[in-house]
N, C-alpha and C positions, 0 to 999 in steps of 0.2 A: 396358804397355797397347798394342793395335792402331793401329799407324798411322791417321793420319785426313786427308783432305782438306781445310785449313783454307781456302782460298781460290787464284783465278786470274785470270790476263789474258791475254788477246791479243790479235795485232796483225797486218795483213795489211799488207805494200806492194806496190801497185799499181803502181807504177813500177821500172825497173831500176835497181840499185842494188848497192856492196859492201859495206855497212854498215845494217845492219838493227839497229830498235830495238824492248824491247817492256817495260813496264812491270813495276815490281815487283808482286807479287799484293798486293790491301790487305790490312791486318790481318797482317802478315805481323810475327812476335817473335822474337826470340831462341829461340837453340833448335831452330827450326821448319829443316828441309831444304829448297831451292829447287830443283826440278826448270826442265831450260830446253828447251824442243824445237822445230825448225825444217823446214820441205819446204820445199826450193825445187827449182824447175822446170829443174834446168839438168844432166843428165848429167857426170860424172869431177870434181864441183865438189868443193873442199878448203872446209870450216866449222869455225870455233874460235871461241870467245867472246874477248870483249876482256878480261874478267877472269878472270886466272891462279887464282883461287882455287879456279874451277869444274875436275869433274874426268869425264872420259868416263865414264855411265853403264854400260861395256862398251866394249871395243875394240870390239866388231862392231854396235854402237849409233851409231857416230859416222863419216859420210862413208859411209851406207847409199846402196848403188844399187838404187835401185827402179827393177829391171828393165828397165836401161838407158837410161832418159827423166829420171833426177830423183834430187836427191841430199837425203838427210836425216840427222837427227841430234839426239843427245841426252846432254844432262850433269846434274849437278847440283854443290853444295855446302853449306856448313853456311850458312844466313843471318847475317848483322851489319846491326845498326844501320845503320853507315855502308856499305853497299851502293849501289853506282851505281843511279839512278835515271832514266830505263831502262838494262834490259841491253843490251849489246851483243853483236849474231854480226857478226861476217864472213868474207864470201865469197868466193873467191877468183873465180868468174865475176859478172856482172854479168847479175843474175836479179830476178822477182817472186820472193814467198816469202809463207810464214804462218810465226807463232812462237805458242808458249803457255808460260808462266810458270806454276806450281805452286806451292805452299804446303805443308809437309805438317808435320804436328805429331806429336808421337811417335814421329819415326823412330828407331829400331835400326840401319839400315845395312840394304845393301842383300842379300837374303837369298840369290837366284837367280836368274838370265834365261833366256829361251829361245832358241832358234835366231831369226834372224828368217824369215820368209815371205816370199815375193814371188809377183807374180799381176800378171794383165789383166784385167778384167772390172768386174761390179758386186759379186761374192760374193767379201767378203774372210776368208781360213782364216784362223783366231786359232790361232798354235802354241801346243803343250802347254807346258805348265810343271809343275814338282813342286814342291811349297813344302818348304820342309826342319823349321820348326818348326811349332808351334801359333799362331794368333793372326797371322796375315801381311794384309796389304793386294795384293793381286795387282792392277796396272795394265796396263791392254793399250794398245798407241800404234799409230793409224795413220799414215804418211804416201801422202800420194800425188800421182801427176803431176796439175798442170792442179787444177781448181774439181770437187769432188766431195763439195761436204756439202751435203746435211745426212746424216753416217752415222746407223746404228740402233746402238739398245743393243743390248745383252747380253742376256738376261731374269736377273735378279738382280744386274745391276752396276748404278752408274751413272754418268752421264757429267758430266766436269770441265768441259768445256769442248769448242769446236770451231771452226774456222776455214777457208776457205778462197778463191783469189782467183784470176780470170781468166788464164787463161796464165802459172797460178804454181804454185802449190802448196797443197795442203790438211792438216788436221793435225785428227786428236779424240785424246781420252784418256778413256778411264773405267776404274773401279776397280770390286774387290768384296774386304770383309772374309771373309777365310776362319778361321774358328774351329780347325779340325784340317788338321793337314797331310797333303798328297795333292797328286793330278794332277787340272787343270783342263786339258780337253781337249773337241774336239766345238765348239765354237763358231765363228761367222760372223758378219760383219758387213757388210749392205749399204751401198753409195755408190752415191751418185746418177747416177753417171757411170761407162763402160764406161771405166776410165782405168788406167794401170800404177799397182799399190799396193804398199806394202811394209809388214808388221806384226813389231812385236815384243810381248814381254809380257817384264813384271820383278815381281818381289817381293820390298817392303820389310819388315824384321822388326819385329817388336814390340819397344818400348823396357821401362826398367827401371820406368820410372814410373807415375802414375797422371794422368788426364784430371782435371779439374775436376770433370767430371760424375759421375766414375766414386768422386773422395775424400769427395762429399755422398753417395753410395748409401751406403759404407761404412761415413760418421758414423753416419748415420740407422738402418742395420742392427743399430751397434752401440749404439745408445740404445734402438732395440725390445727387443734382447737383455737389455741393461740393466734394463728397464721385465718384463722376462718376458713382452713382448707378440710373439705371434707370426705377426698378422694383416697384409695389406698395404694401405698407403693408398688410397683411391679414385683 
């Protein structure tokens, strides 16, 4: 089944700080993959989670310099039960920051990333990506220096979630289910602010399983078949 965005949190601290916290996503089960992502406002900063389970979404995902002003990053791991509630990052400067916490049901593992991007301005470039299967989730992550949301969609994605906080750091994420695999390229995203940005895009594969929604289309397909009915319900 396609990966899916089961839920999010986030959390901005307004104050300076080396210990940043931000909520587990609700509804969050077994199973499900937690993505964790952080901007903070502070150039050459060192970022790690308190918990070892988590693991760098990419080497070049984790202690991103956006363009010399601001440092960001991104992990993930398998969720448990017993998960710390909230996550912790810390930082080795003493910075504002935003975080967003993800949920993601059906993960397969992570399929491919892209270079990341960096820029000044309001017009953020989204780097290309190639998906390597069929059925992939493609997420694109901004960070950037300073308070610049509210960013714009995609036309055809949509967005998880978004954060950002005064002389800190800002943070969106949105996703788009891709059916066949190819190159997503040619997209941009505005923020509200002429400020240094840094983006990356990653793609989660499709797992082996089926959705909820996806095992009742099945049943019912195969009770129509059953029935020799081959009509669809209103």
């Amino acid at each position: 089944m396609t990966a899916s965005v089961r839920s999010s949190a986030v959390k901005v601290d307004s104050s300076s700080k080396n210990q940043h916290f931000v909520a587990k996503p609700s509804g969050a089960q077994s199973g499900d993959t937690i993505y964790l992502f952080i901007a903070s406002d502070a150039a050459g900063d060192t970022q790690a989670t308190d918990d070892t389970d988590f693991s760098e979404l990419h080497s070049t995902f984790v202690d991103v310099d956006v363009n010399g002003d601001a440092t960001s990053s991104a992990w993930y791991k398998a969720y448990a039960d017993d998960d710390a509630d909230p996550y912790q990052i810390n930082t080795l400067r003493t910075e504002r920051c935003s975080m967003l916490s993800m949920a993601v049901e059906g993960d397969g593992g992570i399929d491919t990333q892209s270079s990341i991007g960096v820029g000044t301005g309001t017009t953020v470039t989204v780097p290309s990506i190639t998906t390597g299967e069929d059925n992939c989730l493609v997420v694109v992550v901004v960070w950037t220096n300073k308070a610049t949301t509210p960013h714009s969609e995609i036309s055809g994605y949509s967005l998880v979630n978004q954060a950002g906080v005064f002389s800190g750091g800002s943070i969106s994420v949105q996703y788009k289910a891709v059916t066949t695999a190819g190159t997503e390229s040619g997209n941009t995203i505005t923020i509200s602010a002429a400020e240094e940005w840094a983006c990356g895009v990653f793609s989660i594969a499709p797992s082996a399983g089926t959705t909820f929604a996806e095992a009742i289309e099945l049943v019912l397909s195969a009770a129509l078949t059953v029935a020799g009915d081959t009509t669809q319900f209103p």
